[in-house]
C-alpha positions as CSV (number, residue, x, y, z in Angstrom):
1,X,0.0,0.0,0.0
2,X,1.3,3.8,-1.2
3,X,0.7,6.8,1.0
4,X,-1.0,8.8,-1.6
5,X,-3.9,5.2,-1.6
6,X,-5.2,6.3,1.7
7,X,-7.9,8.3,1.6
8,X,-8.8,11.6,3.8
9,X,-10.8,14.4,4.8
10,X,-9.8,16.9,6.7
11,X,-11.0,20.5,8.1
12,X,-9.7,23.4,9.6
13,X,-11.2,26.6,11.8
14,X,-9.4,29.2,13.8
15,X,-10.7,32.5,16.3
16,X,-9.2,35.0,17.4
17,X,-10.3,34.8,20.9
18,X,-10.3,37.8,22.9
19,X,-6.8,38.7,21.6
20,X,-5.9,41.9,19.5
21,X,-4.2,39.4,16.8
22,X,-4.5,36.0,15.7
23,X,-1.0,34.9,16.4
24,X,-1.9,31.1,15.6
25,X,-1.3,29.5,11.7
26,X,-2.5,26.0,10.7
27,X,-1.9,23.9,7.9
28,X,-3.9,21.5,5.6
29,X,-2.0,20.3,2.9
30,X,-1.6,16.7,2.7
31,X,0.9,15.1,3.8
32,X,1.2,17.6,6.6
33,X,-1.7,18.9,9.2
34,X,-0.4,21.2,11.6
35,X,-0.8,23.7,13.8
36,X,1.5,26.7,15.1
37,X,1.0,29.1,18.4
38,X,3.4,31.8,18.1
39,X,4.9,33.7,21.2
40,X,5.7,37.6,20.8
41,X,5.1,40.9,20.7
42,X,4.9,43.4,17.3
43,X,3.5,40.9,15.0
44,X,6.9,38.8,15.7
45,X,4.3,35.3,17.3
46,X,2.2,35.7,14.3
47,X,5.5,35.8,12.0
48,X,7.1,33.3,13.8
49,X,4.0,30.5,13.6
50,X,4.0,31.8,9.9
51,X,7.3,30.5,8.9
52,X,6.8,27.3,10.6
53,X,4.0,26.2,8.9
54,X,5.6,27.8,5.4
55,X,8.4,25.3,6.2
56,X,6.4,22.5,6.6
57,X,4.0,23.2,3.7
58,X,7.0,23.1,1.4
59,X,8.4,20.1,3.1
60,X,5.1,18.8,1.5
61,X,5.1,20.3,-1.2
62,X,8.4,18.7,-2.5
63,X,7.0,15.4,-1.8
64,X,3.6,15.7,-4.2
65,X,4.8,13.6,-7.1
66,X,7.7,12.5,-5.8
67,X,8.8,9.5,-2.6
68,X,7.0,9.9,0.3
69,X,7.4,11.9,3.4
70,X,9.9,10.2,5.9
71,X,10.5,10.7,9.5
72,X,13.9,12.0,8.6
73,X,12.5,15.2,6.3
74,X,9.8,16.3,8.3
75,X,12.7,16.5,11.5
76,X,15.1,18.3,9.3
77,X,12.0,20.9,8.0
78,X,11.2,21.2,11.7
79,X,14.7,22.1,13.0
80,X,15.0,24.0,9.6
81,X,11.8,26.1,11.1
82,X,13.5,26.6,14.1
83,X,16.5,28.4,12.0
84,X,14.3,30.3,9.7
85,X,12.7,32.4,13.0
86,X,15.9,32.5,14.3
87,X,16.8,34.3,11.6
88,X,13.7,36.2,11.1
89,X,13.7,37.6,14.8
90,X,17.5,39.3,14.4
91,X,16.5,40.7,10.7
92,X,13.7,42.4,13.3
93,X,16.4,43.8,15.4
94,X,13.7,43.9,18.3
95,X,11.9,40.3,18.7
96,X,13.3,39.1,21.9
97,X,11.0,35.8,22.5
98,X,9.5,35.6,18.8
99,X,9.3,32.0,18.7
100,X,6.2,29.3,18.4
101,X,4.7,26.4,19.1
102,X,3.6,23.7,16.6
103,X,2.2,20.4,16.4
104,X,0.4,18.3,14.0
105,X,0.5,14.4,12.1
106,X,2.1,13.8,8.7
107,X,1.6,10.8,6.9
108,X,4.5,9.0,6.0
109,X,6.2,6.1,5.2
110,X,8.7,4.2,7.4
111,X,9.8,0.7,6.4
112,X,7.8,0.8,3.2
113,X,4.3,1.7,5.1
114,X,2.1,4.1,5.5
115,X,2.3,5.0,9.2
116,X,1.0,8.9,10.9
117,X,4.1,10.7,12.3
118,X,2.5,12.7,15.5
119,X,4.7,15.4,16.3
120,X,5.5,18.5,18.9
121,X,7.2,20.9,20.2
122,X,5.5,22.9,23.2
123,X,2.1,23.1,24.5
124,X,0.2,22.6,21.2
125,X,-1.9,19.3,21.1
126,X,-2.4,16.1,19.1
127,X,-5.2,14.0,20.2
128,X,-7.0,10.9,18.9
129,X,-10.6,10.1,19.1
130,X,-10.9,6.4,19.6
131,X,-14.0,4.1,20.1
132,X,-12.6,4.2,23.8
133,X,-12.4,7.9,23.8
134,X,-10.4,10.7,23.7
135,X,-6.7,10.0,23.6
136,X,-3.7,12.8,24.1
137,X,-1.3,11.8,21.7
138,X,1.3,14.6,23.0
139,X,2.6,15.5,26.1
140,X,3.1,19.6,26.6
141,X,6.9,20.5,27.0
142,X,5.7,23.1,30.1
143,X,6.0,24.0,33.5
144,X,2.7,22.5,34.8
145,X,3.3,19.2,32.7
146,X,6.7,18.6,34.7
147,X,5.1,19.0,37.9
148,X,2.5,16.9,37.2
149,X,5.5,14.3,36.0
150,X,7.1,14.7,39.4
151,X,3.6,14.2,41.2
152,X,4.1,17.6,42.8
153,X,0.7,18.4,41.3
154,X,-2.6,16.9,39.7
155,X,-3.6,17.1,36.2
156,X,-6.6,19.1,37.4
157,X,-4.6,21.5,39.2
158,X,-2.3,21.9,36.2
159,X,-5.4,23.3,34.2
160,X,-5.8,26.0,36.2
161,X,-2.4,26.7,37.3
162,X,-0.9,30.6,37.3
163,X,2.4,29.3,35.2
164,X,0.1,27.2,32.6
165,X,1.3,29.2,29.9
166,X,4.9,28.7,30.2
167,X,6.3,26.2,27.5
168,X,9.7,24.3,28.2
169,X,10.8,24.2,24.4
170,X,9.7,26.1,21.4
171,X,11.2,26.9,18.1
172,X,12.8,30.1,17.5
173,X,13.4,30.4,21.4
174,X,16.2,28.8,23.5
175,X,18.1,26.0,22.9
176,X,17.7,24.4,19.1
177,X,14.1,22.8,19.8
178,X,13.9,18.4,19.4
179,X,10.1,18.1,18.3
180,X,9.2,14.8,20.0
181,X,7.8,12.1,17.0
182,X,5.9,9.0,17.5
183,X,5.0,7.0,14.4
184,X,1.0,5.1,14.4
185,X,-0.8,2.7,11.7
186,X,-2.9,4.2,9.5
187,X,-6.3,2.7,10.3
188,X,-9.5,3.5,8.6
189,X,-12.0,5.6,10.9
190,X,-9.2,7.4,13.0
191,X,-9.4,11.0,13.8
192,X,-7.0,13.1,15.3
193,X,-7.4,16.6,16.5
194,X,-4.4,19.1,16.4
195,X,-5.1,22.1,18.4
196,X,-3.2,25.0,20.1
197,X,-4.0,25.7,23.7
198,X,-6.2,28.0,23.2
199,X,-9.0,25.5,22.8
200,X,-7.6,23.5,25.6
201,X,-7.6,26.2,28.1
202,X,-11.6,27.0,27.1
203,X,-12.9,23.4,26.8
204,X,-11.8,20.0,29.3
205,X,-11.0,17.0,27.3
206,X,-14.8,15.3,27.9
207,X,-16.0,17.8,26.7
208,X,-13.5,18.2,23.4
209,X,-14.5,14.5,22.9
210,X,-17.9,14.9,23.2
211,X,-17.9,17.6,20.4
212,X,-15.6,15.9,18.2
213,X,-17.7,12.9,18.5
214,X,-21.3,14.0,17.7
215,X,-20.2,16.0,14.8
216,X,-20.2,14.6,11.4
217,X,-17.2,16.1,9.3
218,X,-14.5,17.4,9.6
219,X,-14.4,20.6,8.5
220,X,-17.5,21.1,11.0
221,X,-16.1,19.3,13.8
222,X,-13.6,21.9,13.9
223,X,-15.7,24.7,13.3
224,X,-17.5,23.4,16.2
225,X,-15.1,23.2,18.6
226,X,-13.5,26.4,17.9
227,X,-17.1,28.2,17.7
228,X,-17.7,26.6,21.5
229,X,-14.3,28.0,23.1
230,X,-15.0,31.5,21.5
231,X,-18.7,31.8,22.9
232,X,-17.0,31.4,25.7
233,X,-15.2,34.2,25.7
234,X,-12.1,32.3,25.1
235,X,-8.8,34.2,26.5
236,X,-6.3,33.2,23.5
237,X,-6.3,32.4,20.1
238,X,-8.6,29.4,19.3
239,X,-7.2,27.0,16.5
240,X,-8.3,23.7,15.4
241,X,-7.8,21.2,12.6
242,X,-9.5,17.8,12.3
243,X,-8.1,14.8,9.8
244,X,-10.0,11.8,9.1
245,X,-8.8,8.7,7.4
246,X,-12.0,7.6,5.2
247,X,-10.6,4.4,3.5
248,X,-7.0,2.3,3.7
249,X,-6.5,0.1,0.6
250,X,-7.2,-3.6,0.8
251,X,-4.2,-5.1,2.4
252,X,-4.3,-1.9,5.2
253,X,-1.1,-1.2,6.9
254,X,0.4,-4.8,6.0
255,X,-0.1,-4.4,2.1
């Protein structure tokens, strides 16, 4: 089985929250579905979560009619991000902390299969609606999420922690950012949700899985769930993208 036989839909919808800018970007262009939160003042978040996804859309670009995406090209694009805002922010002069977030799935192929490369780097999220439920497929490089790893405090009390915000790793900012990637079968009826905290900090994960369940398609899922945070009076930009995988070939992930 190719990549380019598996079959999606997808659907993307974002909200500026109660913001002055929309400093988030996303991206829909298969084999890539991401989503970036950029960090800085004067335009520089918005120009930083820019250039990531431009990076990764031409990463994808260059694989259209050509071999697939690999593991290896969508690390180099990613740390090749991560120098492009570096860049960016000292032909600024002025954009101390322009960096961003990002996360998102790619479909690949490793070992001659189509397999989902889940990837991150901060506080953005990749979850995974299953017929058991919701399933965080990420794990937040940030303050609260290191305290909950050293039992110091409790999921719940990380959600409404004062230092929630705080991210560990970014690109653009700090040390040269390692995304974390885990590879996954492609399986026919999955879908994942990429979102930036935004919709996180508005809406608990029940509910998230409640939404992205009862909604048919998903361009509407995300519209939904974005629509829901911002009548909420959500505090930060609000982005979401939903993928689907509608049919695997005959054969599925072994053929």
């Amino acid at each position: 089985m190719h990549v380019r036989e598996v079959a999606l839909a997808w659907g993307a919808a974002t909200d500026t929250g109660m913001r002055s800018e929309n400093q988030d970007s996303f991206l829909v262009r298969p084999p890539v579905f991401a989503v970036a939160d950029g960090m800085g003042g004067h335009a520089a978040g918005s120009q930083a979560s820019a250039v990531a996804v431009e990076r990764l859309s031409r990463t994808g670009a260059a694989v259209a009619d050509g071999p697939a995406l690999t593991v290896e090209a969508l690390r180099e694009a990613l740390e090749q991000a991560d120098d492009d805002i570096r860049r960016a922010a000292t032909s600024l002069g002025d954009a101390r902390g322009m960096g961003t977030t990002v996360a998102g799935v790619a479909l690949v192929e490793a070992d001659g299969q189509p397999c989902w490369a889940v990837f991150h780097v901060g506080d953005s999220r990749v979850y995974r609606l299953t017929g058991d439920g919701l399933e965080q497929l990420s794990t937040d490089h940030s303050v609260v999420q290191e305290l909950v790893d050293m039992g110091m405090i409790t999921a719940d009390a990380a959600a409404v922690h004062p230092q929630r915000h705080l991210v560990t790793r970014a690109l653009g900012v700090g040390p040269a950012a390692q995304a974390d990637i885990a590879l996954l079968p492609v399986e026919p009826g999955q879908r994942f949700l990429v979102c930036s905290d935004g919709l996180t900090g508005e809406l608990r994960d029940e509910e998230i899985a409640d939404l992205l369940g009862r909604t048919p398609g998903a361009e509407a899922a995300a519209e939904e769930l974005v629509r829901t945070a911002a009548t909420r009076g959500a505090s930060d930009n609000v982005t979401a993208v939903v993928v689907e995988v509608q049919t695997v070939p005959a054969g599925g992930a072994d053929g």
